[in-house]
KOLLO-853682 format. One line per field, with one value per residue (C-alpha): residue in one letter; x, y, z. Coordinates in pm, 1 decimal. Example, Ala and Ser with C-alpha at 12.3 -4.5 7.8 and 13.67 -1.06 7.14 Angstrom:
<marlums>
resn	[a,s]
x	[1230.0,1367.0]
y	[-450.0,-106.0]
z	[780.0,714.0]
</marlums>
This chain:
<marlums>
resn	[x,x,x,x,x,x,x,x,x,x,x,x,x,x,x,x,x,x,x,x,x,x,x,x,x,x,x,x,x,x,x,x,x,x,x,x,x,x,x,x,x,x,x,x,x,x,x,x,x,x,x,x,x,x,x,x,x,x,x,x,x,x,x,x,x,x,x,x,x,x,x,x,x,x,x,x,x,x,x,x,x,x,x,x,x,x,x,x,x,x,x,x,x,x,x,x,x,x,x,x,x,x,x,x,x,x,x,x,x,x,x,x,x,x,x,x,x,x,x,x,x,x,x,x,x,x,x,x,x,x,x,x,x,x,x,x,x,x,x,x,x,x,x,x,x,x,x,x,x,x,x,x,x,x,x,x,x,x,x,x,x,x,x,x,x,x,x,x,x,x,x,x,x,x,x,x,x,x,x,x,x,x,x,x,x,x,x,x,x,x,x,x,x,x,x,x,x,x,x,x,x,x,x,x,x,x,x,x,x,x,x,x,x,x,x,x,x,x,x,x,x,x,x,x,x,x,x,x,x,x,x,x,x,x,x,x,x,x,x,x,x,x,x,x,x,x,x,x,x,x,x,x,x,x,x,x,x,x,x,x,x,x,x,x,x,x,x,x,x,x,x,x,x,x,x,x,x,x,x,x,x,x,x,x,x,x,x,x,x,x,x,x,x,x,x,x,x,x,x,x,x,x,x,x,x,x,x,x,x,x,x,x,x,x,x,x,x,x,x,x,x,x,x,x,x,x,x,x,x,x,x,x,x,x,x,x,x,x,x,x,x,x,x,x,x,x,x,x,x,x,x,x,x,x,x,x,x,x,x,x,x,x,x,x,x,x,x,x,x,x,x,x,x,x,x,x,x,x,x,x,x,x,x,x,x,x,x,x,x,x,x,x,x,x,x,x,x,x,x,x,x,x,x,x,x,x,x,x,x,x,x,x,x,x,x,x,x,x,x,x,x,x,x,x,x,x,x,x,x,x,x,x,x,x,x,x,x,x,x,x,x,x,x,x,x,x,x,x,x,x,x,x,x,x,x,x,x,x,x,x,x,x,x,x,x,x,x,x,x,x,x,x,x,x,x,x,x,x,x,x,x,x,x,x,x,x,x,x,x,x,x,x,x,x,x,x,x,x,x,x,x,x,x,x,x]
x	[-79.8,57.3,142.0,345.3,278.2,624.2,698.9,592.9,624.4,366.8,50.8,-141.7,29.9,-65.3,-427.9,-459.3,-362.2,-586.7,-884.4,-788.7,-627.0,-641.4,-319.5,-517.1,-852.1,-969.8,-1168.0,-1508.6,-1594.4,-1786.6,-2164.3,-2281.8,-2323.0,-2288.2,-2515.1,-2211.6,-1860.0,-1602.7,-1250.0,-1086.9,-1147.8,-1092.1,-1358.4,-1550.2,-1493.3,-1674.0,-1910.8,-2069.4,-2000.3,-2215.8,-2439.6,-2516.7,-2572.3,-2813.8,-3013.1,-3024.5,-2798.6,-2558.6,-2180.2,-1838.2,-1557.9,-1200.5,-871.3,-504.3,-403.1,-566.5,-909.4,-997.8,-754.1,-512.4,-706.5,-727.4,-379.9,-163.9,-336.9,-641.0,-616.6,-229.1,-191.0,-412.1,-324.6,-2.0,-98.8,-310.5,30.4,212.2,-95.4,-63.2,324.8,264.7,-8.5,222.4,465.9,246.7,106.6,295.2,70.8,-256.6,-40.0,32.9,422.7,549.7,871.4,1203.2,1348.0,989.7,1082.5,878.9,900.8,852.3,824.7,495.0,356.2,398.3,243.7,-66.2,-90.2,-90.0,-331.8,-546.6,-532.9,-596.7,-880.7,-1051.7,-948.4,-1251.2,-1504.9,-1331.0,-1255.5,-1300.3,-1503.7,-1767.5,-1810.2,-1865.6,-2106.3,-2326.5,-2337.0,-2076.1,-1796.1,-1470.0,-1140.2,-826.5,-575.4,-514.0,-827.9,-799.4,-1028.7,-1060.4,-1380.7,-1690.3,-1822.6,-1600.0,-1293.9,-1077.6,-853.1,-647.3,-766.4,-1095.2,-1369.7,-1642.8,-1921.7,-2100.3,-2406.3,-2225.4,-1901.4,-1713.1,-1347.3,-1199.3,-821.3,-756.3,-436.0,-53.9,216.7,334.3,717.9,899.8,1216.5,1529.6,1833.6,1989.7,1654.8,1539.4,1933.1,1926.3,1569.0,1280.0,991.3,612.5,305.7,273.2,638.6,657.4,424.8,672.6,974.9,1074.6,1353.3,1285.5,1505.9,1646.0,1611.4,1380.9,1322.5,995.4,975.9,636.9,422.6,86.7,-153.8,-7.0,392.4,242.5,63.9,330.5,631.7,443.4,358.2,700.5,897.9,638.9,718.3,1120.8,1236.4,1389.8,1197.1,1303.2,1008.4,1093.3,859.7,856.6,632.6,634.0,440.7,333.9,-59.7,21.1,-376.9,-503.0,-660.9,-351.0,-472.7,-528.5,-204.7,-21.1,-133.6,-31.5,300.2,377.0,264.2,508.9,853.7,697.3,747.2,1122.5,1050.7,1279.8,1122.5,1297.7,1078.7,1114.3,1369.2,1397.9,1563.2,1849.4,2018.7,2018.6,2267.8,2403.8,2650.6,2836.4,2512.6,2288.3,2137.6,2238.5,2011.3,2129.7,1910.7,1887.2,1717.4,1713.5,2017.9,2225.2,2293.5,2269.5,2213.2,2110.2,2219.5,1917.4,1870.1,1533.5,1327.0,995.6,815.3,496.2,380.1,64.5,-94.9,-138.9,-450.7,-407.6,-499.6,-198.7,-251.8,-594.0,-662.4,-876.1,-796.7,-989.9,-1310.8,-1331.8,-1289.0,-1066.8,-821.6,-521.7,-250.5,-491.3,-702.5,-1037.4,-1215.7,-1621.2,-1912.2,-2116.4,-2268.5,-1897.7,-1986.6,-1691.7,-1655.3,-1793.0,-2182.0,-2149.1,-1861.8,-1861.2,-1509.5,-1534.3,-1275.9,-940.4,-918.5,-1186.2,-1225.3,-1027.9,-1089.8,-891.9,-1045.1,-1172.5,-1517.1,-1573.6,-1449.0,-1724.0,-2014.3,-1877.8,-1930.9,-2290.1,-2363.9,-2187.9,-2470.5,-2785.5,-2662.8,-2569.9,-2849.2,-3106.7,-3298.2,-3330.1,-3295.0,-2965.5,-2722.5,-2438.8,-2111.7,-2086.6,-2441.3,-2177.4,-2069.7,-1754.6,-1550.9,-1222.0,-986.7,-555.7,-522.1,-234.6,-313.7,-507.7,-662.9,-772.5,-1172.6,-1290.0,-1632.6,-1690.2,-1545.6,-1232.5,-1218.6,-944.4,-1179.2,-1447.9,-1211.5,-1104.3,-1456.4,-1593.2,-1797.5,-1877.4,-1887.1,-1890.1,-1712.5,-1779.0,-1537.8,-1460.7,-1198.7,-1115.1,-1037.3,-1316.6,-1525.2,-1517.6,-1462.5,-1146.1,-987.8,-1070.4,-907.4,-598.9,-680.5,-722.6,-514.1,-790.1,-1110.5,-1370.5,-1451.2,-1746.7,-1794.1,-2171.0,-2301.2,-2262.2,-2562.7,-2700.0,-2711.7,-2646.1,-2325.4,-2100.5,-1811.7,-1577.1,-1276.2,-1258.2,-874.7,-925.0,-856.4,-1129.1,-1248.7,-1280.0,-1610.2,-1774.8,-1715.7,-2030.9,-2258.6,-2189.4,-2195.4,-2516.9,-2655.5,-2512.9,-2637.8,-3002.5,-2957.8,-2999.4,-2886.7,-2568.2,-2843.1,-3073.8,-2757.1,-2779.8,-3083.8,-2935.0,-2912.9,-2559.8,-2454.7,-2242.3,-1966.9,-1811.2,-1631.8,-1937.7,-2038.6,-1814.8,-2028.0,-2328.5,-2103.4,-2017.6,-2398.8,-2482.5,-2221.7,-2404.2,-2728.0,-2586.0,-2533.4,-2928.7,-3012.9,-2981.1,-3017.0,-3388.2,-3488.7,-3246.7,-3479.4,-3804.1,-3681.1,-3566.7,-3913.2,-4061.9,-3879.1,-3977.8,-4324.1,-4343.4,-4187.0]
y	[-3481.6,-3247.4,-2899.5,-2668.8,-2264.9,-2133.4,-2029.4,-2375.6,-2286.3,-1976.9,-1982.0,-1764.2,-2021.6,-2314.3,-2189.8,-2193.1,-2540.8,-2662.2,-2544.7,-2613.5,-2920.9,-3067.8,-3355.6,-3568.3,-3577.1,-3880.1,-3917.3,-4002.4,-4342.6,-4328.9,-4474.4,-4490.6,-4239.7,-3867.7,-3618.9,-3391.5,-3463.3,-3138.0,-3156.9,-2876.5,-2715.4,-2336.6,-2030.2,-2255.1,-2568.8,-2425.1,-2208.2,-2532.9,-2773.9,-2521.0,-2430.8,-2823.2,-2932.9,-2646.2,-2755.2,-3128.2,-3303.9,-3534.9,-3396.9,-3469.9,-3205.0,-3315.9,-3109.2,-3272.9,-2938.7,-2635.7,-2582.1,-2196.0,-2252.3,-1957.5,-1684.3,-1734.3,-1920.8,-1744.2,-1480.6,-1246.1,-1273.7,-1240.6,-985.3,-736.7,-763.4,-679.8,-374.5,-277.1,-229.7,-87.6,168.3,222.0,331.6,535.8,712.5,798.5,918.8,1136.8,1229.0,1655.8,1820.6,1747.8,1848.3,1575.5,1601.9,1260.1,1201.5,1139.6,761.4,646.3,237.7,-20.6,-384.3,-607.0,-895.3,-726.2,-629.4,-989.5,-1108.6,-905.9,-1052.4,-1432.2,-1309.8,-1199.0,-1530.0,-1713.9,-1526.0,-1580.5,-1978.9,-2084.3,-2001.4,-2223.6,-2470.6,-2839.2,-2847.5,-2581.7,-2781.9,-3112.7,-2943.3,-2851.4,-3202.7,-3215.0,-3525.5,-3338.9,-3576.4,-3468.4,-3637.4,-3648.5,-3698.0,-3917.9,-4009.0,-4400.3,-4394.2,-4170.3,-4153.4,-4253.2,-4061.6,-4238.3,-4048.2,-4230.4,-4555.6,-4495.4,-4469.4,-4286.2,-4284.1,-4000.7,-3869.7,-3534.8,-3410.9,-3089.6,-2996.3,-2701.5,-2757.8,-2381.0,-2223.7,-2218.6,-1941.9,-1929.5,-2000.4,-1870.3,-2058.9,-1766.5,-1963.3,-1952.9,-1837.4,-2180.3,-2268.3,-1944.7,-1920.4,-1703.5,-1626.5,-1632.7,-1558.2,-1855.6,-1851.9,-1476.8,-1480.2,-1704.6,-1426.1,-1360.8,-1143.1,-851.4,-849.5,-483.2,-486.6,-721.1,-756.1,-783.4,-967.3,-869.7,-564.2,-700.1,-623.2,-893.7,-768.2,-375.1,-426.5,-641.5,-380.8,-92.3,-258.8,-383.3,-49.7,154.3,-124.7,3.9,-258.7,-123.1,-254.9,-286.4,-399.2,-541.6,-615.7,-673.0,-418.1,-51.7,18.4,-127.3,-306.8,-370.2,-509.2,-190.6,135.7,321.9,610.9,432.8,260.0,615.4,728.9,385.8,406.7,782.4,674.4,435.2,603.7,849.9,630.9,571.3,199.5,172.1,55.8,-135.2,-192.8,-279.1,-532.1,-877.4,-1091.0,-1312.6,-1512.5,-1513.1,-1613.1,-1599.5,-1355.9,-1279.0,-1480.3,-1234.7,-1291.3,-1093.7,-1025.8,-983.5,-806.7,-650.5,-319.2,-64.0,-308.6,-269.0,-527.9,-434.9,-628.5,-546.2,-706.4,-755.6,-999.1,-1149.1,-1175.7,-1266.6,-1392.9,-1250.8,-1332.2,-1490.4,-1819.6,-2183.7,-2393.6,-2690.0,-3003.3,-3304.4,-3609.1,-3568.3,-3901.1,-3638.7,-3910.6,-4190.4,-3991.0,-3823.6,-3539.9,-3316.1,-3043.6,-2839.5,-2628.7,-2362.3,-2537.0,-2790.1,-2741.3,-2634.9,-2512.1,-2226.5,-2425.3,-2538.4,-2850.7,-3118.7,-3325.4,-3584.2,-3434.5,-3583.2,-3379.5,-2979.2,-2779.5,-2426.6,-2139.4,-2084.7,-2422.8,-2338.1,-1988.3,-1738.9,-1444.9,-1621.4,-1410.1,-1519.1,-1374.0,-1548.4,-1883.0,-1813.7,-1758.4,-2034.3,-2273.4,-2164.1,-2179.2,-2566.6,-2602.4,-2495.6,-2667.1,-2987.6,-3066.4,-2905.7,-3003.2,-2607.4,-2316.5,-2351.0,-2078.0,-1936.5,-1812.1,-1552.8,-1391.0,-1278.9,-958.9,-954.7,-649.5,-656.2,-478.0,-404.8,-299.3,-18.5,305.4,456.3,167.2,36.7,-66.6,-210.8,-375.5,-475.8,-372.5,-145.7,113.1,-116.1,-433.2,-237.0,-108.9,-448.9,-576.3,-300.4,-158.8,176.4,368.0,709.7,761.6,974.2,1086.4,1328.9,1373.4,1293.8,1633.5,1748.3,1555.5,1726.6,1446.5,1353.0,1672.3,1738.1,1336.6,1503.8,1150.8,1317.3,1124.4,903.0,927.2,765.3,628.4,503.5,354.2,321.8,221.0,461.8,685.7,533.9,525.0,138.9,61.1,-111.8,-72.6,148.3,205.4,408.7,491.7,647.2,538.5,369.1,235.1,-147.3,-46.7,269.6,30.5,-180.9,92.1,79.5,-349.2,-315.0,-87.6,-314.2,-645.5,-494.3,-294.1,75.2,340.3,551.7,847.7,668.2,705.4,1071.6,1056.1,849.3,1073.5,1012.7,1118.9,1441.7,1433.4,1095.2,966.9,810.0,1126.4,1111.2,864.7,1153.6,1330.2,1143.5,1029.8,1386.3,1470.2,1174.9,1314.6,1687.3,1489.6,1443.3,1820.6,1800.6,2153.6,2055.2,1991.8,2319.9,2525.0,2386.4,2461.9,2841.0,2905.1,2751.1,2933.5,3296.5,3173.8,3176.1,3506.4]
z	[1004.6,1256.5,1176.2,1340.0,1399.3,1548.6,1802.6,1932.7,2320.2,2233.1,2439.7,2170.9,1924.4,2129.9,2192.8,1822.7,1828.4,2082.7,1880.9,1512.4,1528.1,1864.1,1939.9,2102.5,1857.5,1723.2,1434.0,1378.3,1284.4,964.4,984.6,677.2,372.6,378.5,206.9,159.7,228.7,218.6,170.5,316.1,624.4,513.5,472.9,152.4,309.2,673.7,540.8,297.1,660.4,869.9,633.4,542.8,842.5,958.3,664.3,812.6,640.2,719.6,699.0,723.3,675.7,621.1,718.3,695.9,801.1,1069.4,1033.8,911.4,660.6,489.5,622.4,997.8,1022.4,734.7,551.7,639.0,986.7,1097.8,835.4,955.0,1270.0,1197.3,954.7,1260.6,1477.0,1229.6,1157.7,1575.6,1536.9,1171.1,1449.1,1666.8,1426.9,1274.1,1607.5,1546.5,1274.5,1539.6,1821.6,2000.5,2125.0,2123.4,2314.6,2168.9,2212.8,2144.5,2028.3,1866.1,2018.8,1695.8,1917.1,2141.7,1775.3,1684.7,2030.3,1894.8,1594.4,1731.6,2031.0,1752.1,1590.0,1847.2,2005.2,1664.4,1629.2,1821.3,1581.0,1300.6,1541.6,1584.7,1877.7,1744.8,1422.8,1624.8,1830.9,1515.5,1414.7,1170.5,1125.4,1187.2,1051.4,1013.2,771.9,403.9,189.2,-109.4,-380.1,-450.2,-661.3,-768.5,-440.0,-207.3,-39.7,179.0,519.7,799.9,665.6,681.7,366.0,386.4,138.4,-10.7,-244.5,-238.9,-206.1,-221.8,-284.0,-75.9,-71.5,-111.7,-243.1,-152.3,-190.2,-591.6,-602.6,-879.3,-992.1,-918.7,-944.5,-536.6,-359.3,-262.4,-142.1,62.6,183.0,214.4,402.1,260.2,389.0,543.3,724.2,784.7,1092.0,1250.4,1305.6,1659.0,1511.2,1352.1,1024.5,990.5,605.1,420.9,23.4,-93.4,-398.4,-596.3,-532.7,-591.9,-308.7,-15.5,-88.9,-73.6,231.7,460.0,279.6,436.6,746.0,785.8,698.8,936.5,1240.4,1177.1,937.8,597.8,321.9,-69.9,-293.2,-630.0,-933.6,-1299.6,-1349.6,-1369.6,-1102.0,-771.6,-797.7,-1181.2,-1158.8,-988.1,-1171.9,-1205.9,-1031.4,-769.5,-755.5,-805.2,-470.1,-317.3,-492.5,-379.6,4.6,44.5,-121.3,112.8,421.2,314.8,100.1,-169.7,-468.3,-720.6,-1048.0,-1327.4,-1262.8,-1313.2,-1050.1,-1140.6,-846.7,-501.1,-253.6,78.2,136.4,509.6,703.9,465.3,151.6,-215.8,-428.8,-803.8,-1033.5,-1409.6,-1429.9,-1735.3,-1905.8,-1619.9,-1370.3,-980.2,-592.1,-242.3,37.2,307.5,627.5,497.6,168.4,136.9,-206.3,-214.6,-567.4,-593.6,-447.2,-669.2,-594.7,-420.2,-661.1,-570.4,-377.5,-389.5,-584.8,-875.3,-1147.5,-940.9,-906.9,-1307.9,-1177.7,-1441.3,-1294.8,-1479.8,-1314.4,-1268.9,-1030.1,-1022.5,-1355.2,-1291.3,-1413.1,-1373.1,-1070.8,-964.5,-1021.4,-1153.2,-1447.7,-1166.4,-1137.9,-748.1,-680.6,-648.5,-552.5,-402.6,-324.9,-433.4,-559.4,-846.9,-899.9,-1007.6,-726.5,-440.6,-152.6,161.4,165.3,-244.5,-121.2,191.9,-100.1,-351.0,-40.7,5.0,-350.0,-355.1,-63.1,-244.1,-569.0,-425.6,-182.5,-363.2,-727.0,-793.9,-788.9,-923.4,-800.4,-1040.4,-932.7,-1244.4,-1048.2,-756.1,-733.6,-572.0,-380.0,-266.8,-61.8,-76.3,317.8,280.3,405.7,210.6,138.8,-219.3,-304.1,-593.6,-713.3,-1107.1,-1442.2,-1447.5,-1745.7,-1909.9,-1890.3,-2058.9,-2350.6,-2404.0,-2416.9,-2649.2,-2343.3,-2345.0,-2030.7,-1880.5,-1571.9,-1236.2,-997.8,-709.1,-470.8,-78.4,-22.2,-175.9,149.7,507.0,714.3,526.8,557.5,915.7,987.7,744.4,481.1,185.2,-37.6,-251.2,-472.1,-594.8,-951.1,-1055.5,-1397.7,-1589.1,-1918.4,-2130.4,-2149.8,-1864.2,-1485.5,-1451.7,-1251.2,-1416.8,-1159.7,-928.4,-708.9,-398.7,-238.1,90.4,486.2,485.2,107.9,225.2,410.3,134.1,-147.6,-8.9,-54.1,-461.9,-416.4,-249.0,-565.6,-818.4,-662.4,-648.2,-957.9,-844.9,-1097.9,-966.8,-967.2,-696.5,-456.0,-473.0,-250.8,1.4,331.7,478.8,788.5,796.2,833.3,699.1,374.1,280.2,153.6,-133.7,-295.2,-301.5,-417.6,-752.9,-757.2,-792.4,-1048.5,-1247.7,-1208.1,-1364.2,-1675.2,-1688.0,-1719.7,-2057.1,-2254.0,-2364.4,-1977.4,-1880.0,-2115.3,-1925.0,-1626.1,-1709.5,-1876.2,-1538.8,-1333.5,-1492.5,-1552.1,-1134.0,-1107.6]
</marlums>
């Protein structure tokens, strides 16, 4: 099944083609049964292929689309190399208050920043690539997988027989039904790496993290950008401190924010599109050249033949166990398909865990043991590890919480990023880290310090004697650690020390 990454005639575009699904590759020809089959060639569905066959075992991955899935082709990978060229021109822009002069008529070439972005992806293609997977031993087929009994999966015509199998179909973008906007069209996050035009005003519709981070790489690149949610605020999921700052950054960069409005039609209007909308009771539109949807991703359970191998599924994805294992004990499914946190790196460690489960009689692993970071990649950026404040309210959990500022920490203030902070939530009473959120330039890499203390169960205190350089942001968290460890000098051990401290006078 051939897919298409536009523009066709692009060598970047083509390179990518060549490596994750080659025109002229021909599939295996199966020779007898598999110890693990995977369906789905994305980050679950290559980490459990690689990982398998290292061990020794005999395995066949199947792909009816690219190999590397979402995140190299669509997602991860595209989108940060485009929020890396819009960071270059919001640089250069801001290039005055450290003295740099920056010529007038300065311009922005959307169609060199896009060149970047499919350079990018292809320079990365090879190590999710058909070739590299064949050289490790593993059966690469392309095609449709289907199920046609408990242990057998059938693609191109071909059956192929298995002790194990895994499901890794992954996710696509969530559609929401707005009377017009299929008619008109829209981009997603799958189509929106395929512009050779730059659209001079774009709608954004949803401001969870992916419609925050392409509206303010977008509107920094030159294009005017209108982002529209249901909610309140922008990152309705996000601590709301943390989506304040994000919120105030970009109406600072000139993005018009809509919210609180529901959409009601679209249609097209003069070779644009209008966008009607109710906000506060009253009824409004834009006009704009482009909208993308940006409002979440479905898992990826159709035409997979489910019913013929037991295996039970609902809208919401494969149904699994603690050991993401299927109502068929054979089968296993991994990633976005299966689990709720649809990020690259948890579909990576739900395919490893698949691996050890699968192959092996014990130990059993358990994906509720994980504990999982993200990122949102706007500038500042957005960290967070564990329990939010609101989680532990709902759940009768109490807590104490420890903060401090960015511009509280050197580094920040002499790189001029001190918009951002650090929260760090513990059992009440207690040291043990419960959770946190960092906002700051560069929060995606400081919040695996606190993931790293949480995994091996070091008390927010121990991180207070944790030497770090000087000076970076990492110093922020010694800075909270420190404010946790105030909270131990309790008036009885405050009292010791004074009478201590005259005793040695």
């Amino acid at each position: 099944m051939s897919i298409e990454i536009l523009p066709a005639d692009n060598p970047f575009n083509q390179k990518l083609i060549d490596n994750v699904q080659p025109k002229d590759w021909v599939n295996p020809t199966p020779n007898g049964k598999y110890n693990l089959v995977v369906i789905g060639g994305g980050s679950a569905g290559l980490v459990a292929a690689s990982g398998a066959s290292s061990l020794g075992a005999k395995v066949a991955i199947i792909e009816k689309g690219l190999l590397g899935g979402d995140c190299l082709n669509y997602g991860c990978v595209p989108s940060k190399g485009l929020i890396r060229a819009a960071k270059a021109a919001a640089g250069v822009a801001d290039a005055g208050r450290f003295g740099i002069n920056v010529p007038e008529g300065v311009t922005i070439d959307f169609n060199t920043a896009m060149g970047h972005v499919r350079k990018v992806r292809s320079d990365i293609a090879p190590h999710d690539s058909a070739q590299r997977y064949t050289d490790m031993g593993v059966d690469v087929y392309f095609g449709a997988a289907e199920f046609i009994g408990p242990n057998k999966v059938q693609v191109e015509g071909q059956t192929l027989e298995f002790s194990k199998a895994m499901i890794a179909t992954g996710s696509h973008p969530a559609h929401i039904p707005i009377p017009g906007l299929a008619e008109t069209g829209y981009l997603n996050n799958e189509s929106v790496f395929n512009l050779t035009e730059q659209p001079k005003t774009l709608a954004v519709i949803g401001a969870g993290p992916i419609g925050s981070e392409l509206s303010q790489a977008f509107q920094r690149l030159g294009t005017q950008v209108i982002l529209i949610d249901m909610a309140d605020h922008i990152l309705p999921r996000e601590d709301a401190d943390a989506a304040e700052i994000i919120q105030e950054q970009l109406i600072k960069e000139g993005i018009q924010l809509v919210l609180g409005a529901r959409t009601q039609n679209v249609s097209a209007k003069n070779g644009r599109k209008l966008i009607e909308y109710e906000q506060n009771g009253k009824n409004a539109s834009i006009e704009v050249d482009e909208i993308l949807l940006a409002v979440g991703r479905r898992p990826n359970v159709k035409g997979l033949g489910l019913e013929n191998a037991g295996v039970e599924y609902t809208k919401r994805g494969v149904s699994v166990n603690e050991q993401l294992q299927t109502t068929n004990p054979n089968i296993f499914a991994a990633g976005d398909v299966a689990v709720k946190y649809q990020f690259t790196h948890v579909a990576g460690h739900s395919g490893a865990i698949v691996v050890q489960n699968a192959l092996f009689p014990f130990p059993k692993r358990k994906f509720s043991d994980l504990i999982i970071p993200w990122v949102t990649y706007t500038q500042p950026e957005v960290a967070h590890v564990g329990m939010y404040a609101t989680e532990a309210a709902e759940e009768h959990i109490e807590i104490d919480t420890y903060s401090a500022k960015m511009k509280a920490v050197d580094r920040a203030v002499t790189d001029g990023e001190t918009d951002g902070f650090i929260k760090v939530h513990t059992a009440k009473g207690s040291g043990k880290i419960l959770g946190a959120t960092i906002v700051g330039a560069h929060a995606g890499e400081l919040i695996n310090e606190i993931t790293i203390a949480m995994k091996h169960k070091l008390s927010l205190g121990a991180l207070a004697s944790v030497i770090h350089p000087y000076p970076t942001e990492a110093e922020i968290i010694n800075k909270v650690a420190i404010e946790y460890n105030k909270t131990r000098l309790t008036p009885r051990i405050k009292g010791i020390m004074n009478w201590w401290m005259k005793r040695g006078r």
